[in-house]
C-alpha positions as CSV (number, residue, x, y, z in Angstrom):
1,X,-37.8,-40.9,-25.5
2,X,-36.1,-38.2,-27.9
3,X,-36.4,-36.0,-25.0
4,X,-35.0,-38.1,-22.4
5,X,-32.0,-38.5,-24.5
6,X,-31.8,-35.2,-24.9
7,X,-31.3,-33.9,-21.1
8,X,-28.9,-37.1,-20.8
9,X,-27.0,-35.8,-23.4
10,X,-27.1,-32.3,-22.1
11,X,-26.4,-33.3,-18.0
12,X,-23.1,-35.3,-19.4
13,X,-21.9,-32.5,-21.3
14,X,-22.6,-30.1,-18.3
15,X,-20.9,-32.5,-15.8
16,X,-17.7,-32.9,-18.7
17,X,-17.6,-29.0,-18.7
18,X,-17.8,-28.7,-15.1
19,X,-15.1,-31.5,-14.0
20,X,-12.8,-30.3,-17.4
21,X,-12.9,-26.4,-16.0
22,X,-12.0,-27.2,-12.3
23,X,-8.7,-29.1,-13.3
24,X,-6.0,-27.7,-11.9
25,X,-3.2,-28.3,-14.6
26,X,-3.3,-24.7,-16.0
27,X,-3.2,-23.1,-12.3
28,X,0.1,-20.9,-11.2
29,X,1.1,-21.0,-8.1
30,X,-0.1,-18.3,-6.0
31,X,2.6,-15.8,-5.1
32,X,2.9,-14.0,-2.0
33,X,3.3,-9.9,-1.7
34,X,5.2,-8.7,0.8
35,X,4.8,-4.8,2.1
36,X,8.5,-2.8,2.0
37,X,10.3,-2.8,5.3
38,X,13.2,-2.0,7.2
39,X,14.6,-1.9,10.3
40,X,14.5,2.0,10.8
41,X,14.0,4.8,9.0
42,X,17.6,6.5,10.3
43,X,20.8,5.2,9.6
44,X,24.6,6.3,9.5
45,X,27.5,4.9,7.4
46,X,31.3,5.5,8.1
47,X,32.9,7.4,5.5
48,X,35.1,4.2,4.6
49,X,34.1,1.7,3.8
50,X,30.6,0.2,2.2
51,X,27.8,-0.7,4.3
52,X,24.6,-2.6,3.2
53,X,21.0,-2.1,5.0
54,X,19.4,-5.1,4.8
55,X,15.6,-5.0,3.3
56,X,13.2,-6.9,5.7
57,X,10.3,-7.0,3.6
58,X,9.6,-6.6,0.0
59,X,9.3,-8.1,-3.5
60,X,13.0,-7.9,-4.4
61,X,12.2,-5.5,-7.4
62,X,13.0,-1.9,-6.4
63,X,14.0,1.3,-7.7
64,X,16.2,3.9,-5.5
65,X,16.6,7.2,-5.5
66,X,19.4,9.3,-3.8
67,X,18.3,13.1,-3.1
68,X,21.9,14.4,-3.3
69,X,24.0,12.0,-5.1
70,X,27.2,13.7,-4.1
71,X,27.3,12.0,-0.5
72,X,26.6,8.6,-1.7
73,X,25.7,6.1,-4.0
74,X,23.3,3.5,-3.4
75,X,22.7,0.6,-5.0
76,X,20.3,-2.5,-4.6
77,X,22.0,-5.8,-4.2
78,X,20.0,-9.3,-5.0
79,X,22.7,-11.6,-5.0
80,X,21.7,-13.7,-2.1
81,X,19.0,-16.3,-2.4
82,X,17.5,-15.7,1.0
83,X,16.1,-12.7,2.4
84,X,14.7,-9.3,0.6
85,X,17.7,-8.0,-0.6
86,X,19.9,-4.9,1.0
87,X,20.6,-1.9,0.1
88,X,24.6,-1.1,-0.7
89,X,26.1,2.2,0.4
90,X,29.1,3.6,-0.9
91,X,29.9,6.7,0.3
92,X,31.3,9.9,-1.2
93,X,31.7,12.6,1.5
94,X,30.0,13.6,5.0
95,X,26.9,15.0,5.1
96,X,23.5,13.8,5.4
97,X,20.4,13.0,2.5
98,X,17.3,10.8,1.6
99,X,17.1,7.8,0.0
100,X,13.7,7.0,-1.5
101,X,13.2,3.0,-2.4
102,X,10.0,1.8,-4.7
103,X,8.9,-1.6,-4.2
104,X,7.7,-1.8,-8.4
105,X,5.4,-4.9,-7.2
106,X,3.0,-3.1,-4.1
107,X,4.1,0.3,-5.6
108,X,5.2,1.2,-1.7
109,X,7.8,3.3,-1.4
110,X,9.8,4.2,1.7
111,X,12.4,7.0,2.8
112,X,15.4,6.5,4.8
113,X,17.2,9.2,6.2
114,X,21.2,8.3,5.9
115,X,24.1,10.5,7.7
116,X,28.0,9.5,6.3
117,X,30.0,10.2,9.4
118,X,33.8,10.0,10.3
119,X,34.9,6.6,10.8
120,X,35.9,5.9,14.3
121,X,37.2,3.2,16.6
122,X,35.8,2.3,19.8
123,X,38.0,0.7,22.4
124,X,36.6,-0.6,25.7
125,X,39.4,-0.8,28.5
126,X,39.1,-4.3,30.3
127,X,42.1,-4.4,32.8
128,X,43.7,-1.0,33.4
129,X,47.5,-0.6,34.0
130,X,47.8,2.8,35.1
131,X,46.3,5.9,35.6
132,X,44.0,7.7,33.8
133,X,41.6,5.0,32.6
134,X,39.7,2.5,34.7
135,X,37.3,-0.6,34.2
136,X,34.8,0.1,31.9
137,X,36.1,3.6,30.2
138,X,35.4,3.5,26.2
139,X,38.1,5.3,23.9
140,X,37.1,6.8,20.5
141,X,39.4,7.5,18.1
142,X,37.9,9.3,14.9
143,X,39.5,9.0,11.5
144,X,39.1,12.9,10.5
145,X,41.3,15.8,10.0
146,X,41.8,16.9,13.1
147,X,42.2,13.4,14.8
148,X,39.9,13.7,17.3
149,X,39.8,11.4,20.5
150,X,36.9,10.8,22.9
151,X,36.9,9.8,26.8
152,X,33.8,8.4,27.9
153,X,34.0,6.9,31.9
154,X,31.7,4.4,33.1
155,X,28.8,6.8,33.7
156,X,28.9,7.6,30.0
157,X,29.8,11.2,30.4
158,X,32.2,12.7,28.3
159,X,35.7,13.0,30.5
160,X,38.5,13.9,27.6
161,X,37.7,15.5,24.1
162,X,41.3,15.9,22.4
163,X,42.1,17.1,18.8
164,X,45.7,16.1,17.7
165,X,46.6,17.9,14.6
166,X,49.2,16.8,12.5
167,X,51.6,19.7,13.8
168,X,51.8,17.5,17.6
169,X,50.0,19.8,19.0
170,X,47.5,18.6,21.5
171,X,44.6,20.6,22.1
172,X,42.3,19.3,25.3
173,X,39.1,20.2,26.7
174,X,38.2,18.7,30.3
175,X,34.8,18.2,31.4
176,X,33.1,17.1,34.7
């Protein structure tokens, strides 16, 4: 009888242990990792102006690192609730460098090559008045020292490359 009463006593305070441990009160939620992306690995940014590079996947907690720090300066922006985050540029002077970013949750880390060119406009000519354009040619007008101006025709080959310096003078270069 003693014994009986024993391994009853025993099998409740098994089953009590075991329904009292698999309660899931104390449980966190399980959070998701996410491996560090983006879009490319090559970017360029006009030299006015800030640009972001948006991060496609990742654990919004990074670290950056700029290889020459005299081009640009980079900086990791979290203020929108959605997404992974972006990366802001704002650039110094022309020239090309690395940007390393650590994800501090996987430990990944990724490098982006980004190039600070001239800022240019692009114009596309729709309905042509007169002579020399037509349907279709794209105008560039770059935003650098010498004031440089692109033809492109239809084709895509390059038609006009002007430089207008701030003397008037015009020098052109004509290709076929």
């Amino acid at each position: 009888m003693k014994t009986t009463f024993l391994w009853s006593v025993c099998i409740f305070l098994l089953c009590l242990l075991g329904l009292n441990g698999c309660s899931s009160d104390t449980d966190e939620p399980a959070t998701e990792v996410y491996h560090l992306s983006f879009e490319k690995d090559y970017y360029e940014c006009p030299l006015i102006g800030a640009k972001s590079i948006m991060v496609r996947g990742g654990n919004r907690d990074y670290d950056v690192e700029v290889a020459n720090p005299e081009i640009m300066e980079v900086t990791v922006d979290l203020s929108s609730p959605v997404g992974r985050g972006s990366l802001r540029i704002a650039p110094r002077q022309k020239g090309k460098t690395m940007v390393t970013v650590k994800d501090n949750v996987t430990h990944e880390t990724v490098s982006l090559e980004i190039k600070i060119v001239d800022a240019y406009l692009n114009l596309l000519v729709a309905n042509p008045v007169h002579e020399p354009y037509a349907q279709g040619d794209e105008l560039f007008l770059i935003n650098n020292e010498d004031r440089d101006f692109y033809l492109y025709d239809k084709t895509g080959s390059c038609v006009i490359v002007a430089a207008i310096s701030f003397m008037s003078t015009v020098k052109l270069l004509f290709w076929n």
